[in-house]
C-alpha positions as CSV (number, residue, x, y, z in Angstrom):
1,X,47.8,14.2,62.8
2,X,46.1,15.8,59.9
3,X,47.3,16.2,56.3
4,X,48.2,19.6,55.7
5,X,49.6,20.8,52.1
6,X,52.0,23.5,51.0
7,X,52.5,25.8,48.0
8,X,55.0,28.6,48.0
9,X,55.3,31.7,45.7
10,X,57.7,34.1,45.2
11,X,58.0,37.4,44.1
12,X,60.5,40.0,43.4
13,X,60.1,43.4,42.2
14,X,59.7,47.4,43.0
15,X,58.0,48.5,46.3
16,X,54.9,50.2,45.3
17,X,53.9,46.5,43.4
18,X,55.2,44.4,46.3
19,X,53.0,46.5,49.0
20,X,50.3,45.5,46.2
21,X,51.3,41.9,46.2
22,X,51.2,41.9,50.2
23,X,47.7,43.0,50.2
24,X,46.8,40.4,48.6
25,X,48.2,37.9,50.6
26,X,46.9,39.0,53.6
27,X,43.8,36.5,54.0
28,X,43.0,33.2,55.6
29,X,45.7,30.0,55.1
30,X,48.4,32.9,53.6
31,X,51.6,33.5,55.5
32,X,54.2,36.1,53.8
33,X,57.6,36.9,54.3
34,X,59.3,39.9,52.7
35,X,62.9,41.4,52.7
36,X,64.5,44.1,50.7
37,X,67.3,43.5,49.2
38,X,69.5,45.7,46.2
39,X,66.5,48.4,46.2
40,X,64.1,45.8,45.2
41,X,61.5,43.8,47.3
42,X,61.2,40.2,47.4
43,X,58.2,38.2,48.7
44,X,57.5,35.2,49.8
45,X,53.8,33.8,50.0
46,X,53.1,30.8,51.7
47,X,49.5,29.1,51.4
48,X,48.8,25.9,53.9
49,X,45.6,23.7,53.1
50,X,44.4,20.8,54.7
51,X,42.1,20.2,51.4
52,X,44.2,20.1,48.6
53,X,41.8,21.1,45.9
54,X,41.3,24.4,48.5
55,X,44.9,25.1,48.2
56,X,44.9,24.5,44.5
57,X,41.7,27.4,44.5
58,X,43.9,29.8,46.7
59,X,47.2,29.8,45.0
60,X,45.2,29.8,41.5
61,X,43.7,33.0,42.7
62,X,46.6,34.2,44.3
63,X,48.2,33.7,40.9
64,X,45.7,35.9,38.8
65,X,45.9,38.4,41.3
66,X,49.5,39.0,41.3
67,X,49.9,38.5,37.5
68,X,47.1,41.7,37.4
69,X,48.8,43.4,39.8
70,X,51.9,43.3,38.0
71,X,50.0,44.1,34.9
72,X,48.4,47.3,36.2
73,X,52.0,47.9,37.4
């Protein structure tokens, strides 16, 4: 059986950033979960890698991503 390596992330906030945040997920080795709860969103970003140097690369991006999103926000 192959390796395989996991990283989550999560996220809470308003809507209109997690539909932002969602968007971003959605790409290869990402799985997302999301759930509203108390008029806010939460989200919860999954990123599976065989190669864990690939993983690293993903959830680095994903990181810069959602920390501009939330900036722009």
């Amino acid at each position: 059986m192959d390796e395989v390596h996991e990283a989550t992330i999560q996220w809470r906030g308003n809507s209109r950033i997690a539909e932002q945040i969602i968007h971003a997920s959605n790409q290869p080795h990402c799985e997302f979960f999301t759930q509203e709860e108390n008029g806010e969103m939460f989200v919860s970003v999954t990123v599976q890698h065989s190669n864990l140097q690939e993983l690293r690369d993903i959830v680095d991006a994903l990181l810069i991503q959602f920390a501009e999103i939330e900036e722009g926000g």
